[in-house]
N, C-alpha and C positions, 0 to 999 in steps of 0.2 A: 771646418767644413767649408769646403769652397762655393762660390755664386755658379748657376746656370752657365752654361758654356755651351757657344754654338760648333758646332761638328760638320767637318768639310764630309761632303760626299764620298772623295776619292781622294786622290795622289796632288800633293800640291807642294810647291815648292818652297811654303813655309813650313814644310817638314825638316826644312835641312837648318836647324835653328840652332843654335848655340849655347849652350850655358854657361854661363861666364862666374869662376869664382875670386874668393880673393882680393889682393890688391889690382888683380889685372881688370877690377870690373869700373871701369870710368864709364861717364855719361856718353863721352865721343866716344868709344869702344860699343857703347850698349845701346844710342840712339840711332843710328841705321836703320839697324833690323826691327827695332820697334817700333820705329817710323812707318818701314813695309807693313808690319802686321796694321799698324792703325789706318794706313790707306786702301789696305784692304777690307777692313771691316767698313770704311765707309763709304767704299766705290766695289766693290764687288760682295757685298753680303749676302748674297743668295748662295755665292758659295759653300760657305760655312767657314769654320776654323776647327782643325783637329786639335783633339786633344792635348796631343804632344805640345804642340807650337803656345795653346793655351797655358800649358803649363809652364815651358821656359819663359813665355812672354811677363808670366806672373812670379816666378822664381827671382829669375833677373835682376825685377824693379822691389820684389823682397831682400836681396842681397844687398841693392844700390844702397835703399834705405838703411840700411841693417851695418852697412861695412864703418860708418862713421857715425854711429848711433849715442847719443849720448852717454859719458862716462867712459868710454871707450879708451879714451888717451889716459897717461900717467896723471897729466893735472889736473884730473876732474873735469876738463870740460864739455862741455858739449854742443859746441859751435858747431863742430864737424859733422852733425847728423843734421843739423836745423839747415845748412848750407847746402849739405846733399838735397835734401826733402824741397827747396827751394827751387833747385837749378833746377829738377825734375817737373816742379811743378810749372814754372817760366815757358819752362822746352814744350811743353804739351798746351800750354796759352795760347805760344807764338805759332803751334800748329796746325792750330782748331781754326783760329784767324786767320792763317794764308789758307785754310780749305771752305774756308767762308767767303774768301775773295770770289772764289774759282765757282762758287754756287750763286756770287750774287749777281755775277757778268752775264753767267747764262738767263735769271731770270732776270736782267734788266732788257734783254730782248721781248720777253713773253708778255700778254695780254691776256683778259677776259679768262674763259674757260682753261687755258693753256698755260695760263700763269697760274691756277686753282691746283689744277693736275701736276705740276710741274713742283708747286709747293707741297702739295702732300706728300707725292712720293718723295722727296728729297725730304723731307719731315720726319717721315715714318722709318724711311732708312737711317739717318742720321739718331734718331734718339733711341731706337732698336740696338744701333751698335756700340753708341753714347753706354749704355747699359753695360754692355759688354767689356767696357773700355772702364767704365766704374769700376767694376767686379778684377780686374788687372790691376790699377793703380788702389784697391782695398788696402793694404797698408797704409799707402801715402795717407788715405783718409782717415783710419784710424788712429794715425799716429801725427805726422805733422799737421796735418791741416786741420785737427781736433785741437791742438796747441795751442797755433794762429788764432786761431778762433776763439777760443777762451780769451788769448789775449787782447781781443780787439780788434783784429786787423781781418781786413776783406778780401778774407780767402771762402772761397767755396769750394765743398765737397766736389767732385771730378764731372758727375753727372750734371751738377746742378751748373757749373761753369760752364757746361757745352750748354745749357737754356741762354745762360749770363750772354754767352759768345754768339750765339743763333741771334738770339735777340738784338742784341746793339752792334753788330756787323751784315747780318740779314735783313730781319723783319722794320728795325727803323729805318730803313732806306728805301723799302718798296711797300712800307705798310698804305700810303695813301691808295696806290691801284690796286693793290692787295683787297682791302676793304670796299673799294668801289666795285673791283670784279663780283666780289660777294654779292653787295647789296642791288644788284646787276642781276646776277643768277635766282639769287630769292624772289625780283621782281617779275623777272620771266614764269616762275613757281605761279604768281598770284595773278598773272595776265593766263593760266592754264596751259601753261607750256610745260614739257615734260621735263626732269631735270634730275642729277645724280646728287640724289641727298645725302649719300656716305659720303660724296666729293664734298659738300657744303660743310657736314660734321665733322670731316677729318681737320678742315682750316682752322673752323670755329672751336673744338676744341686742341692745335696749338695759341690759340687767342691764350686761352684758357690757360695753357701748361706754362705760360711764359707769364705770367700773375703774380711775379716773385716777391716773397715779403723781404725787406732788406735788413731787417730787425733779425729775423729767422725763417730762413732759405729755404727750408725744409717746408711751411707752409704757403699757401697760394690766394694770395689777396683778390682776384678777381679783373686788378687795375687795369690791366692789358687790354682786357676783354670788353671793359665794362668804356674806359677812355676812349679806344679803339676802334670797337665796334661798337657795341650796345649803343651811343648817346649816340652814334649818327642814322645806323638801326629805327631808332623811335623814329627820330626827325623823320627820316625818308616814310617811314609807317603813318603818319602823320600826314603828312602831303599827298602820299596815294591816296588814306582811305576818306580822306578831306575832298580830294577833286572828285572820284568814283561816288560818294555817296550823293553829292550835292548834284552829280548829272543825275545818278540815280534816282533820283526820289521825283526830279523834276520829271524825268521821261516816263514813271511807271507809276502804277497803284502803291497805295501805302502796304498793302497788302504782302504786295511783289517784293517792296522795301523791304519788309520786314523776315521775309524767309531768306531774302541776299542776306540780311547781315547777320542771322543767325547761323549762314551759314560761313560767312566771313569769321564770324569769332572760332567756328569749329573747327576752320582751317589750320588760325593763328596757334588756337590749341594744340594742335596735331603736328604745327609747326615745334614749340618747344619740347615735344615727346619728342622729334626725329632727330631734330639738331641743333637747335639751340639750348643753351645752358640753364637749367628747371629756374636757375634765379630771375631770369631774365621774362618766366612764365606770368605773375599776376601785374607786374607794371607792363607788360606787353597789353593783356588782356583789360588791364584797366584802361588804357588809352585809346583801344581800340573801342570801347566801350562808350568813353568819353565822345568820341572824333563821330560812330556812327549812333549812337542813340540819345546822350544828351543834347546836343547840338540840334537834334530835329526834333526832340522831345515835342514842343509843340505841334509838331504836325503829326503827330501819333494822337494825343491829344485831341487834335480836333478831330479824329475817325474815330475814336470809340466810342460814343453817340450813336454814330451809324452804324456801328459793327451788332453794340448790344440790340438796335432795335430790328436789324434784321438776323438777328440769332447766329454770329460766324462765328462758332465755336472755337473754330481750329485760329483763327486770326486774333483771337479773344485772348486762347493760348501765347501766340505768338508774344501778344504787347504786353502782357504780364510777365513774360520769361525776359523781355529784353527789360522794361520799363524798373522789373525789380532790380537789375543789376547796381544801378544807380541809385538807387536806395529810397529812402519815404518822398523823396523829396520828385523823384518820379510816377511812384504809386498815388500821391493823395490827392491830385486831382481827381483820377480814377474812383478813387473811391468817393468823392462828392459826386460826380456824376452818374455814378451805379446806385447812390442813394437818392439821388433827385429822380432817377428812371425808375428804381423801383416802386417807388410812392408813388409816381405817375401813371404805372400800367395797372398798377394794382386798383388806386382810384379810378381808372378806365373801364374796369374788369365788372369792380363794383356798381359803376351809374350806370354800364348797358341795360344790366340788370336789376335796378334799383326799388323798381316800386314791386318785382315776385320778390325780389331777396327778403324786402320788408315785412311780409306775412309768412316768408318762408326760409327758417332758420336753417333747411337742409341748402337749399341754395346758397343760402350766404354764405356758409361755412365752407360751402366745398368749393367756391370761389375765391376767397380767401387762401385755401390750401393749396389750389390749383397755381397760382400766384406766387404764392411761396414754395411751393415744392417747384417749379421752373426755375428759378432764381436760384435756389436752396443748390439743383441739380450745376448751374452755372456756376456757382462759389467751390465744391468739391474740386469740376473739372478745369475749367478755366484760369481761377486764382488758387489753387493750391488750399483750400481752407484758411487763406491769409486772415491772421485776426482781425484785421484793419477791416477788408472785406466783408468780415462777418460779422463787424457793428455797424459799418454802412447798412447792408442790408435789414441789422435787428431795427436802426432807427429808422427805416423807410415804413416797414411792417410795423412799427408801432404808430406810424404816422397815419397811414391809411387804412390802419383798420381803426383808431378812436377816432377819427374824422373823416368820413367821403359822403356820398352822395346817402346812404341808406340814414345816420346817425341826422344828416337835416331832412332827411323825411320825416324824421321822429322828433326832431327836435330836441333831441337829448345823446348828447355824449355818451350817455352808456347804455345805450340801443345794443352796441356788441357785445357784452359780456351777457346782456338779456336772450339776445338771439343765443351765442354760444351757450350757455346753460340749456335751452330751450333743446338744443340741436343735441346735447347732452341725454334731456328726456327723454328722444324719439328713436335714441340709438338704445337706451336702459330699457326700456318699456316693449314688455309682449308685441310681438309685431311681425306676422308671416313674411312681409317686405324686410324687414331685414335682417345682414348676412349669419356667415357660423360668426360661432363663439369667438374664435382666433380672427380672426377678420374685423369681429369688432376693436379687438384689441389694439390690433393697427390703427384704426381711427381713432381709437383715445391717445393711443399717441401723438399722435395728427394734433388732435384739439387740444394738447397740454402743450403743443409748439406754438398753438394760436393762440394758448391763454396764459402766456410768459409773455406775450406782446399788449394784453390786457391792462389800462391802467384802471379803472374800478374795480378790484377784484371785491371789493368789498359786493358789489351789486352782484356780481356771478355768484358769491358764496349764499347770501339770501336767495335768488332765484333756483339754487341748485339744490336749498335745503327742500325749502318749501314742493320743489317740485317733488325730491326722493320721499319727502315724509309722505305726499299723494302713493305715491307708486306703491309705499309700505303698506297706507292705511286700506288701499285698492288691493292691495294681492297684484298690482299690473307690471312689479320687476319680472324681466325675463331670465336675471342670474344673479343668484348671493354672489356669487363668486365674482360676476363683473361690476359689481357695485364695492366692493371690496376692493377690487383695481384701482377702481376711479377715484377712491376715498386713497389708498396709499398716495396715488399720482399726486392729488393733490396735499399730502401732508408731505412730500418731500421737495414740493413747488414750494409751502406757505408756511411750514412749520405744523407744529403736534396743535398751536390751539386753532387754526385754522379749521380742523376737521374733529375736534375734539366734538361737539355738539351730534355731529353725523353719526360717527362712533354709537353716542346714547340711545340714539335711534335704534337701531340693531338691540341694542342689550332691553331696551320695553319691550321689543316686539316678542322677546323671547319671555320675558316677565309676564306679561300679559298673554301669550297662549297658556300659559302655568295657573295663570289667575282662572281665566276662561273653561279650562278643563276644571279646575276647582270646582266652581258652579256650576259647571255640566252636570258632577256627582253630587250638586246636593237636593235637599227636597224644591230648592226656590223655581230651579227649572223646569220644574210641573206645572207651575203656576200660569204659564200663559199655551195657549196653542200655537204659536205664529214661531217657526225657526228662525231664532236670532244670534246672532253673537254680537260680543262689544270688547271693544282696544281699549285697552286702560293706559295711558300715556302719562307722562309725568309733564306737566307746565315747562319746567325751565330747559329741557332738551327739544323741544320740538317749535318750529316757528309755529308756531298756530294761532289764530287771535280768539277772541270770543266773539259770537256771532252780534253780526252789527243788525239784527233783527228778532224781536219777539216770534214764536210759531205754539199756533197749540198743537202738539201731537194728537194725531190720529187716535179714536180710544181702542182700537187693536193693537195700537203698539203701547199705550202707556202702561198696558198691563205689563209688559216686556222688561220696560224702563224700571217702574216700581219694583220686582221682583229681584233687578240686578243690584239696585240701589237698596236695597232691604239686607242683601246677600251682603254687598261690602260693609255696610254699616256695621254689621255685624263683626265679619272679618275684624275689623281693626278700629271695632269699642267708640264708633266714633269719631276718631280722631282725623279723619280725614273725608274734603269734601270733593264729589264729582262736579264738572261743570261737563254739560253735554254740549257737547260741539255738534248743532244738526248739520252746520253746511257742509261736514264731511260728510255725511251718512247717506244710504241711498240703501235701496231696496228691489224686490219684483213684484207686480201684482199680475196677476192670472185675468184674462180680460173673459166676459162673455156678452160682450153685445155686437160682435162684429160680423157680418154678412158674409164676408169675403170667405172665412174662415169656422168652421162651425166649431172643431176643435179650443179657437181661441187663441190668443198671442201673450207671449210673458214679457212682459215690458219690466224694461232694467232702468230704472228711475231714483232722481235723488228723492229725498225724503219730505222736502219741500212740495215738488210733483205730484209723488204718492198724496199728500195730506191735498191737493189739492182736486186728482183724481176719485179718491176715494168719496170725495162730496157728489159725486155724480151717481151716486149706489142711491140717495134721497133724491133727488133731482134732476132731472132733463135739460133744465135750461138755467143757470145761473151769470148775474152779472157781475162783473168785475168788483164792483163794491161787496156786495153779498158773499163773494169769494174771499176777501180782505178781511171782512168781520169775524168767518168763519177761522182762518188760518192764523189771523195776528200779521200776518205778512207786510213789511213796510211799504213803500210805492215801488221802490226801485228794483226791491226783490220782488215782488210778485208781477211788475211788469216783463221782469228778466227772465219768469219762472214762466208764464203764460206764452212770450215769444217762444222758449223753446218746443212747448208743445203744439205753438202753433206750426213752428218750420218743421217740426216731423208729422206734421197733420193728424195728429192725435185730437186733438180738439180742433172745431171749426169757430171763428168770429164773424161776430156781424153786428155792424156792417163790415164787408171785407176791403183789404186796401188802404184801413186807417193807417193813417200816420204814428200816430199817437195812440195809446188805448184807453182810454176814462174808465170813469167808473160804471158808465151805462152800458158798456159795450157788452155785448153776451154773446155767452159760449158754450157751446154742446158736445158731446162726446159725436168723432166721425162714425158712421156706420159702416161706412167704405174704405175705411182703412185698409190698406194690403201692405204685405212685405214680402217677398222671398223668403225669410228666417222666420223661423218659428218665436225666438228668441231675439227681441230686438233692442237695443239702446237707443232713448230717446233723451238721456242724459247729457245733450249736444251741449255745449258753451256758445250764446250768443255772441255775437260782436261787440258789441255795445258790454258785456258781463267782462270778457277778457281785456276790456281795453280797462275799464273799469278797475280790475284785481290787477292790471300789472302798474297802474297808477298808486294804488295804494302800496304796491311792495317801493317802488319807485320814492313814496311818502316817507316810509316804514325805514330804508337806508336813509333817508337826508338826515332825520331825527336820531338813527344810531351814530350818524356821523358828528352831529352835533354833538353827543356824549360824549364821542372818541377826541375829537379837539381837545373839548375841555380839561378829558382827564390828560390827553397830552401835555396841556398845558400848566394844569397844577403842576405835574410833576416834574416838568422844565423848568416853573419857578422855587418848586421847593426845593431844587437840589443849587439853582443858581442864585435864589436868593433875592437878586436885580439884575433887569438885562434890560437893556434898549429893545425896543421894537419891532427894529428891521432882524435882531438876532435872535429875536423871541420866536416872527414868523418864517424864520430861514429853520431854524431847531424845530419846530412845530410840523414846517412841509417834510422836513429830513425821517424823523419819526414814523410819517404815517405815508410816505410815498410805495412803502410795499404793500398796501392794503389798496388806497386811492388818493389821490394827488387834490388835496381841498382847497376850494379856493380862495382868493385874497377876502373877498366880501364875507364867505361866510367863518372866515378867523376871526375876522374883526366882529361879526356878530357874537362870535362864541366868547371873546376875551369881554366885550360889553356886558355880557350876560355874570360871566367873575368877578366883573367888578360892581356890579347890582347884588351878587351872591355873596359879598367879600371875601372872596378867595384871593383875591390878588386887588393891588389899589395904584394907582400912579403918582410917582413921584412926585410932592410938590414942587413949583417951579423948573422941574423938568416934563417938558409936554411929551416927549416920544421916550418916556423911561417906565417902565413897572419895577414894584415890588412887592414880594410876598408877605400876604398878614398870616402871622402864625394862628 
């Protein structure tokens, strides 16, 4: 099968060709006319070549080879084909080289764009017909100069010779302005001058094709291109974007700067798609990179301070897209100063609003969110979700929310986790204020982003039982089903024993309506007139304490009481005892002494109130002691019990305006009492009562903490046996840092208390060593 063959148009007078056999066929006899044909392929190749002429031209130099082919003579030898195949090969050296002359005369005149043009076209024709002139001399290749080759000797294939001969008779003689004219034309490219990028490609890839491996011809080293062009390519690239950036940056905003060079890289980009060589694509783009953004890195640096505090999105973008190129070493200031800003606006956010936030847990928290979700919205679009980023921001939100202005108003670090649980109640709880169901939903997610940044979770999880066990014992949940939510969120924050206690909740509430119905059907709920029911709870599921106060019940309800506790006694033979918890308990009583009202008002009262109300059915005017003796009531309860009926004006004092309430002071039922609702709650919490119960929950965590050390610590020493100190309370804080983070003083108290306990003893002679007593 023969090679591609180009086809004259018309009539040409390489039709009148010759074919030559036999002994008549010599080199002088048959180089002429093959001469003609090869000066025509490479000085008139638009013409074409007919077929015919291809075919003798290819016959011919088959015969030449072929007449004196090895083995050919009587004596075996075959000198006479290697000699042919030689001369043949010499004769078309010596006449690539004198048409090398004749190309290199003309372009030692030519310059700039002229010398570009001049080269490609003489390029593109020359290896076009190079081709053609292969596909001719295809024996020669196949046969001797496959030989040569094997032998050792530096012969190339036909096509590749005419690179060999281009090369070191052309391009080494005018590659200096050659290369200059280039790097000339690309410049005029980046100053926005218009310019023939095929002209550029066609040079840039002869760079390329002239790349000859010397080892094996056949493939393409690059060195041409890379010696040639390429290393003076950077340098010149280097110098331009060196001098333009340094005026640049100097004359214009950083801003400005920075959309230049984003646009400068996109260029360079666009630049190795159209003509330069893809190898030459990431060490262009690395340097460029280098020249216009490491080098100023600092003054990028010093504007994103400013950028973040007046919110420039898009310029935020900018310095994260350049700043990453360069890698961590560009990024991590960035991310110390987004951590140091975060924590700053956030703590800002917080002390505007510091002394409502403190009474009011919906404020704090949706300040906190608000905080976080801007920020949150800036890390998406800005830094790409960079991880780096998105531990900056977790440690700024962990910083300012366990510590700002609200946490020293309280004076306790774990004022947040109090609030947040709080903020938790008001979102759970019965509440025409607030939103649907799905809505809430969102917010619990909201708060389980602000309570991953919580280091007391230990204080959140008591605050949040105690409040849910309220909401249970009240009937004041507004959904199973979002208490349910809130209780998964939080076992795949903390794990299964985190909410394991929560869980039990639920499972009495259902035991106990079972129980309640029970006694409904039996005869015991005959026994009293007064409709009651009672929650049966089990001790070790529910935070609950037992009342820090004697009370005598009401004898309308002890009839109540008796009959339930008659019922279970029964039930279960004994063996188990009720403890009444009254400061859960509360009730209605039906009023009839009020003026305003003839009907009457149903007052929704704890049970404490009731017993203290109900003493007004015997008397008009009772004083505060008189009330005490009656009720059993402590001071602090009955003074607690007494404000609240005072602030809902249910009872009047006097004298009025005390400070304080003694035991003289006396109190009446108002007769002017009024309400809009027929039905009203006078069950309020005092100030002085709430500050009170969240001090004792407050009490209630140090003490579980204390436990939790300790046993931490047994079990650090029973598995280590003896540890030093400092590795006791490194393993100690490590263990209990996902609960709350304990501090050094109260380790030290707890390991004091082990070794008063003998759980553990210190080494004699070693002052800062433990070891465990079995």
């Amino acid at each position: 099968v023969l090679p591609t063959k180009l086809y004259c148009r018309g009539g040409s007078n390489l039709d009148k060709t010759h074919l030559m056999l036999g002994r008549q066929l010599t080199l002088e006899k048959l180089w002429p006319e093959l001469e003609e044909g090869l000066t025509h392929l490479l000085t008139r190749l638009t013409e074409g070549l007919s077929n015919r002429a291809y075919m003798t031209y290819y016959t011919n130099v088959y015969n030449f080879c072929t007449n004196n082919r090895p083995g050919a003579n009587a004596r075996g030898k075959s000198s006479g084909g290697n000699f042919a195949g030689e001369k043949m090969y010499e004769k078309l050296r010596s006449f690539l080289q004198n048409y090398m002359v004749g190309v290199r005369e003309i372009a030692d005149h030519r310059v700039d764009d002229s010398l570009l043009n001049f080269y490609k076209v003489e390029w593109d024709r020359y290896t076009t017909a190079m081709k053609t002139v292969s596909n001719i001399f295809e024996y020669l290749n196949r046969h001797w100069i496959k030989r040569e080759s094997e032998d050792g000797k530096q012969v190339y294939d036909i096509y590749t010779l005419s690179l060999v001969i281009w090369r070191d008779e052309l391009f080494e003689r005018i590659k200096p302005k050659l290369t200059e004219a280039l790097l000339e034309c690309i410049e005029k490219e980046r100053d926005s001058e218009q310019i023939d990028t095929s002209l550029v490609s066609g040079v840039i890839n002869a760079y390329v094709s002239l790349g000859l491996n010397k080892d094996k011809p056949q493939e393409n080293t690059l060195m041409v291109y890379r010696t040639d062009f390429e290393d003076e390519f950077m340098h010149r690239t280097e110098i331009y974007y060196t001098q333009e950036s340094t005026s640049y940056i100097q004359n214009n905003s950083v801003s400005d700067y920075m959309k230049k060079v984003l646009q400068r890289l996109q260029e360079e980009e666009n630049r190795v798609q159209t003509y330069l060589h893809p190898d030459t694509g990431p060490s262009l783009i690395r340097r460029c990179e280098s020249i216009l953004v490491e080098k100023h890195k600092e003054t990028l640096w010093n504007e994103f301070q400013s950028l973040l505090q007046d919110d420039m999105l898009d310029d935020l973008i900018c310095m994260y897209t350049l700043l990453e190129k360069i890698g961590a070493e560009g990024l991590d200031p960035l991310k110390d100063m987004l951590e140091r800003h975060v924590q700053n606006m956030g703590g800002i956010a917080i002390q505007n609003d510091a002394e409502n936030a403190l009474d009011s847990p919906r404020t704090y928290v949706e300040i906190i969110l608000e905080v976080h979700g801007q920020f949150s919205d800036l890390l998406v679009n800005a830094f790409r979700n960079d991880p780096g980023f998105s531990a900056a921001l977790d440690k700024a939100c962990r910083r300012f929310i366990n510590d700002n202005a609200v946490t020293k108003l309280a004076r306790s670090s774990s004022k947040s986790p109090e609030l947040l649980a709080k903020y938790c109640d008001i979102l759970l709880k019965k509440s025409a204020q607030n939103p649907e169901e799905k809505e809430i939903l969102d917010v619990l997610d909201n708060i389980m982003t602000v309570f991953k940044y919580i280091e007391d979770k230990d204080v959140f999880q008591t605050f949040y039982s105690k409040m849910l066990a309220k909401r249970l014992i009240y009937g004041t949940s507004s959904s199973e089903y979002l208490e349910g939510q809130m209780i998964s969120k939080l076992k795949s924050n903390c794990g299964y024993e985190y909410t394991t206690k929560l869980g039990r909740m639920f499972n009495d509430m259902s035991l106990s309506r079972d129980i309640v119905a029970e006694f409904v059907d039996s005869p015991y709920a005959n026994a009293s007139s007064v409709d009651f029911q009672v929650l049966v709870l089990a001790t070790g599921s529910w935070p609950l304490q037992q009342p820090i106060t004697n009370f005598s019940i009401p004898e309308d309800l002890q009839q109540c009481q008796s009959a339930f506790m008659e019922f279970y006694q029964k039930k279960h033979d004994g063996s188990r005892t009720l403890n009444w918890l009254m400061q859960f308990s509360k009730g209605e009583l039906k009023t009839k002494y009020t003026k305003t009202n003839k009907s009457g008002y149903i007052f929704q009262c704890s049970t404490y109130q009731m017993g203290i109300l109900l003493l007004f059915n015997e008397e008009n005017i009772l004083n505060a002691e008189a009330i005490q003796q009656a009720t059993q009531l402590t001071d602090s309860v009955l003074r607690n019990t007494l404000l609240s009926l005072i602030k809902t004006r249910v009872l009047l004092m006097a004298p009025k305006n005390a400070r304080t309430i003694t035991k003289k002071h006396r109190f009446t039922l108002n007769p002017k009492f009024k309400n809009k609702r027929a039905k009203v709650l006078i069950n309020i919490p005092v100030r002085e009562a709430v500050n009170e119960q969240s001090k004792a929950i407050h009490d209630t965590v140090l003490e579980d903490r204390k436990l939790q050390i300790q046993a931490a610590t047994v079990r650090i020493m029973k598995a280590r046996r003896t540890l030093r100190h400092g590795v006791l309370m490194s393993e100690i804080i490590s263990q209990l840092q996902t609960r709350f983070t304990p501090k050094i003083s109260l380790i030290k108290k707890c390991i004091d208390i082990l070794i008063e306990k003998e759980y553990i003893e210190r080494v004699e002679g070693q002052k800062d060593q433990y070891a465990y007593v079995a």
